[in-house]
N, C-alpha and C positions, 0 to 999 in steps of 0.2 A: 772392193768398194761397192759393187749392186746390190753382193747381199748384206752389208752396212746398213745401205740405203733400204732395201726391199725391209728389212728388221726394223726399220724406224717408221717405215710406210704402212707395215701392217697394226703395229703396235698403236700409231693414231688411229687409225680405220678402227678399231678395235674399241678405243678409247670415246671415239664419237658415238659407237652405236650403243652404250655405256655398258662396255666389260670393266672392272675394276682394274684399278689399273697396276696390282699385282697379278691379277691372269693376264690383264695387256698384256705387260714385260713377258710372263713364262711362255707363253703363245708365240709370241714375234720371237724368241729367243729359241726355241725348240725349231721353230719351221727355218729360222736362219740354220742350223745347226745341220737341218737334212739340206740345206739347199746348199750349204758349202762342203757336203760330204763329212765332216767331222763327227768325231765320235759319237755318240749319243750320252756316254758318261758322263760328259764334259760337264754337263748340264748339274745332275746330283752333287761330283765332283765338287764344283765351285762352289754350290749353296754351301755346302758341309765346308768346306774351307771359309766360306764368306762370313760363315756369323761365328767361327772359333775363335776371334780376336779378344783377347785377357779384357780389352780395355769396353768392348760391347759388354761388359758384366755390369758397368755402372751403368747402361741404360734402366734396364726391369729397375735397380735402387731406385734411381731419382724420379723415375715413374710410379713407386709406390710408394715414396716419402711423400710426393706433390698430394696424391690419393689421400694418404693417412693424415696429412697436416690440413687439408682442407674442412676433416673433420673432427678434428681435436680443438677446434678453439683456436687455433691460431690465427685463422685469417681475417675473424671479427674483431681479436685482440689488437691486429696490424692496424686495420682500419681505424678501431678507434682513437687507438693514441695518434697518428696523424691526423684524426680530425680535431682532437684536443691541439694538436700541433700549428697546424693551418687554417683553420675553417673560422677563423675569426676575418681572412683577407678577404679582398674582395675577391668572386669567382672561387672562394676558398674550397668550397667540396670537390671541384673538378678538376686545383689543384692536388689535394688530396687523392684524389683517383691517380693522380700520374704519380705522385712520390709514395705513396701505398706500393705502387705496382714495382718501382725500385726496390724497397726492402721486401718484397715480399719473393723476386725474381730471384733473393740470394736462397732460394728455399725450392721451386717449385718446379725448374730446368726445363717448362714448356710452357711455349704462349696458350695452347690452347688449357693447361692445366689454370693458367693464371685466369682466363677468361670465363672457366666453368666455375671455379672458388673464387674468390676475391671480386671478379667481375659481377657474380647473384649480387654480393652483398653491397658493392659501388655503386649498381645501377638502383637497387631498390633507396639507398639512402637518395642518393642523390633526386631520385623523382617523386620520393617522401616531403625533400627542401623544395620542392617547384622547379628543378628542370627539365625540359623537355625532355621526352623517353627517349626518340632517337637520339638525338645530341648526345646523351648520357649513354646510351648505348657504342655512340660512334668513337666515342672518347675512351671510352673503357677498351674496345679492339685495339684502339693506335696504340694505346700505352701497354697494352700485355707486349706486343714486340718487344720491348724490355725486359719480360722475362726470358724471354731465350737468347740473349746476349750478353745481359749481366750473370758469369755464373752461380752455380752450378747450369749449364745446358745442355739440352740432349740435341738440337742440330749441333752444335761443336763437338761433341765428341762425334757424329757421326760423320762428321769433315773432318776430324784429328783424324780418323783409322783408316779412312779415304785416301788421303792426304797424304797418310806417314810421317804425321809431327804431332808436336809434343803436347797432351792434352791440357797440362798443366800452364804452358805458355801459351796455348789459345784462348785459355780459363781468365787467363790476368790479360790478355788483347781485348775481351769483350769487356773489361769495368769500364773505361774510360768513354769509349763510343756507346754505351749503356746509357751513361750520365750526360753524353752529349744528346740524346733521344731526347732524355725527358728535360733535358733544357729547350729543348724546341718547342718542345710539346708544351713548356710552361710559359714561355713568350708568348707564343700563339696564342691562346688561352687568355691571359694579361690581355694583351693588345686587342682581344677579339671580346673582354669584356668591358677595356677603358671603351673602346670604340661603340657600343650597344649591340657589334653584331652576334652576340653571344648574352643571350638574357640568361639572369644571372640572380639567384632572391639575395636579398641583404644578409650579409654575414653577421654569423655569432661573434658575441660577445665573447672575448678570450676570458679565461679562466683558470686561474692558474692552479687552483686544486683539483682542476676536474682532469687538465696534466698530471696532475702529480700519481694522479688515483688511475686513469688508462696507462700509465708507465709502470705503476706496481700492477698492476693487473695483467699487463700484456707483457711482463720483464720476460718470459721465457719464449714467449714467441717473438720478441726482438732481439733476443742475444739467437735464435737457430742460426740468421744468415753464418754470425761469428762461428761457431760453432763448427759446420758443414764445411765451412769454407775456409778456415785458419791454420788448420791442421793442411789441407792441401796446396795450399798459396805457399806454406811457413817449408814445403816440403818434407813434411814428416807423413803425410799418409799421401797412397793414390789415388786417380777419383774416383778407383771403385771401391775401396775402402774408403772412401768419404762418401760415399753414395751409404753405406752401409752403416757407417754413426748417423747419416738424415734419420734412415728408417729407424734405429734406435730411438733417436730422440724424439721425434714425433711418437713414438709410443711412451715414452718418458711425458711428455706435454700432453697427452689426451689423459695421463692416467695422473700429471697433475691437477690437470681443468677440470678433473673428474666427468670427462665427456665422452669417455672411452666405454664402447658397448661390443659385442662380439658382433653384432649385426651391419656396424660402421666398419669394421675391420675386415668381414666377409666380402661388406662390397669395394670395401679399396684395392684388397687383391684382387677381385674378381675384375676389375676395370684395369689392373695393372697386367693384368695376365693379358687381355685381348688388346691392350694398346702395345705391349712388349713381342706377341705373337705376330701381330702385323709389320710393326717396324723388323724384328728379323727374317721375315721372310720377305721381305722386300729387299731388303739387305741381300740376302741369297742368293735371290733371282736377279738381284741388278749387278753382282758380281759376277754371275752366267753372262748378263749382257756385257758387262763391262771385257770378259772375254774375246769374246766376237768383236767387239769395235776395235779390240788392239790386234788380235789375228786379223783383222782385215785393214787394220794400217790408219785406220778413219782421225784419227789423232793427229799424224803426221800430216795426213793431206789438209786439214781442216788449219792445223798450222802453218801452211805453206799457205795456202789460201791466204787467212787473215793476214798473216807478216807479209805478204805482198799489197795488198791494200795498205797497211803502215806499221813501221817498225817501232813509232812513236807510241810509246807506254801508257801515256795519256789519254792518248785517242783512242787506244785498245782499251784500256778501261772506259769510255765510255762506248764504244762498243757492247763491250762484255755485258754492264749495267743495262743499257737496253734492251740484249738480250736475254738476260735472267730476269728482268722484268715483264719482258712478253711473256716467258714460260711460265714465270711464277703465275700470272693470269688464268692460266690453263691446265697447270699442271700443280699437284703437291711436292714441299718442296723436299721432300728423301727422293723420290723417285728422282728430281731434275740433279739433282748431287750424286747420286749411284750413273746418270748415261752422262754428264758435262764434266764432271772432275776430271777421270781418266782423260777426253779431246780437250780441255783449256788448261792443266798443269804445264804440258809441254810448251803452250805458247806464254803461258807468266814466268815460266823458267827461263827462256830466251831471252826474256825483256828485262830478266831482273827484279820482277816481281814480287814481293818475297808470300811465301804461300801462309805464313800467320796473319800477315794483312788481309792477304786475300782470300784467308777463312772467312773473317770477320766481314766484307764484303757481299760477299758471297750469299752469307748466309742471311745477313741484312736483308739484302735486293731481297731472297725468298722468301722473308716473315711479312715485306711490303704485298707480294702477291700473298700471302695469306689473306689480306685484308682487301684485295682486290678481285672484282668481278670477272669472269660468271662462276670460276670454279673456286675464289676463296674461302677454307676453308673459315675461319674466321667469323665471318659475314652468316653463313648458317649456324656456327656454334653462339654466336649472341644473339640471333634470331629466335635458337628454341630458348635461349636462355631469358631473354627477358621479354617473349613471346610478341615481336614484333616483327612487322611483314618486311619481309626480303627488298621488296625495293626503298622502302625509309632507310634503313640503314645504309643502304647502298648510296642514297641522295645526300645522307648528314656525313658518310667519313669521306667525301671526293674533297670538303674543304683540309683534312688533315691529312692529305696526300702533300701539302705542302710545307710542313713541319718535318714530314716525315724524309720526302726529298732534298730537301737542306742539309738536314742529317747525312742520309749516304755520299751527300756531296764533298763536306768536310773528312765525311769518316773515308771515303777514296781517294780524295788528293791529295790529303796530312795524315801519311803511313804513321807518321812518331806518334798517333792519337793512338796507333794502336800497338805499336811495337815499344812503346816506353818500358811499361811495365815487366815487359816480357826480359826486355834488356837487362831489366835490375836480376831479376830473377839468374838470366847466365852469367851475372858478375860476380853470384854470389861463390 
């Protein structure tokens, strides 16, 4: 248990004085490793075992479909036709920002993918119509959390291989509590424009050729979600062969939109390579660590702990919840999934838990610390993106912290929100 503790003591020390925090992990991980006397292979060992999983193959896909479709035309296509769709309502563009970010989440398997694509192009319309930059900025972070819940998503696959379940039945856990998001998000918003505290310019006139004309215009990039996603919900391909027609089609869609350059396609791998390079080696190294915390028992005891404060399942999930909340604050959330899955499996397993649920959970709580200060990742990615200072953004998304809370509250109490779908799927 010391060198547990001593491995988790070094690896913040480390993290405050800001080493990255996959040297953190390899650091705290190697010096636990001399201080429990254990092999020193162990270390290589795991990495090389940690990222061989068939089912990590569909990460690098959906990381370089997200890449390639953001520059083929499809994400200005998405946009439109929802603005042809909505933007007559009142508040209509900022609805539009939230229902954009649902069809577009069937495509792009990360929040932060949705916030560099989709989100340039939501924040510039929306502060084009008159509203405010932060606002439109803060709006734009809360609603990408939707993309990495609705699949295709790359934190669910990387809690399916964590986990030991099925990627396919966490794929169809995340539609429902997906659509439960952006209905908060769309109340709020309503309510927060009937009320004046959300200024808001008068809405377009609806048009019903001007639908007609962004629906033929955008048909290929609104049928991708069906596309990507049919074939593996329908069970005929797996996600990493559905990771695999993404990237297909997104080459199919840029070389319809005629938008396709060698130059755009250089930099999508180029960006998929180093986003894919870091999530596997973080992966690697957190399965080193993830070693050590079960040679040293820290699983067990941390369960015996918590199940002596309460047996009650309720109360451990909100435990848990405020837990993965603080850390998501502080921490990115692969790292907090590679050291907390191995010590809170054992105790959702006690309780009855079921771990598809509590994928979905899980992963939530960690997109909310995306968007939460000092370390949300989020919060920096729509700052360089729509070149606005760190603390505005921080001041306009603390009011969609309570859309967002609503949400994980429903999606933790009412499992069936998210086991529905999965159910249909084993009955088949």
């Amino acid at each position: 248990m010391v060198i547990g503790l001593s491995m988790f003591i070094i690896f913040l020390v480390l993290l405050g004085i800001g080493f990255p925090v996959s040297f953190s992990m390899a650091i705290a991980t190697i010096v636990a490793l001399f201080m429990g006397g254990y092999a020193t292979e162990v270390i290589s060992l795991t990495i090389v075992e940690g990222i061989k999983g068939y089912t990590l193959l569909a990460i690098p896909l959906f990381i370089l479909a997200g890449n390639l479709m953001n520059t083929s035309g499809i994400t200005q296509r998405i946009f439109d036709f929802c603005t042809a769709l909505l933007g007559h309502i009142r508040g209509g563009l900022a609805q539009v920002n939230i229902f954009a970010s649902v069809i577009f989440a069937g495509i792009s398997g990360t929040a932060v993918g949705d916030q560099a694509g989709l989100g340039a192009v939501e924040l510039k319309a929306m502060v084009d119509k008159g509203y405010r930059k932060p606002f439109s900025a803060a709006l734009t972070l809360a609603s990408s959390v939707i993309g990495a819940i609705i699949p295709p998503s790359v934190p669910l696959i990387v809690y399916a291989y964590l986990a030991e379940v099925s990627v396919e039945k966490l794929f169809m856990a995340g539609i429902i509590p997906g659509l439960i998001i952006a209905l908060t998000l769309a109340v709020y918003v309503h309510f927060g424009v009937t009320k004046g505290t959300i200024t808001a310019p008068p809405p377009a006139p609806f048009e019903l050729k001007t639908l007609g004309k962004t629906f033929k215009d955008g048909f290929f990039a609104l049928l991708a979600p069906a596309v990507i996603l049919g074939g593996m919900l329908g069970g005929v391909v797996t996600p990493t062969e559905a990771g695999l027609i993404a990237v297909i089609y997104s080459l199919i869609c840029a070389a319809i939109y005629k938008e396709f350059t060698w130059a755009s396609l250089k930099e999508g791998f180029i960006s998929s390579i180093h986003s894919t390079a870091l999530i596997m080696f973080l992966i690697g190294v957190g399965s080193a660590m993830g070693w050590i915390i079960s040679a040293e028992q820290l699983p067990v005891l941390l369960s015996d702990f918590l199940l002596d404060v309460t047996e009650n399942k309720f109360f451990m999930l909100l435990i848990i919840n405020i837990l993965l909340l603080f850390l998501g604050s502080i921490m990115e959330g692969i790292p907090i999934k590679l050291i907390m899955i191995p010590i809170l499996l054992p105790i959702i397993d006690s309780l009855g838990i079921d771990r598809i649920h509590f994928g979905i959970v899980m992963c939530y709580n960690l997109l909310i610390g995306m968007a939460t200060p000092p370390v949300g990742l989020g919060l920096y990615v729509m700052s360089r993106v729509g070149k606005i200072p760190f603390e505005s953004i921080v001041k306009s998304i603390i009011p969609f912290y309570i859309p967002l809370i609503i949400a994980l509250v429903l999606i933790t109490y009412f499992p069936q929100l998210s086991l529905w779908l999965p159910s249909l799927l084993s009955s088949q």
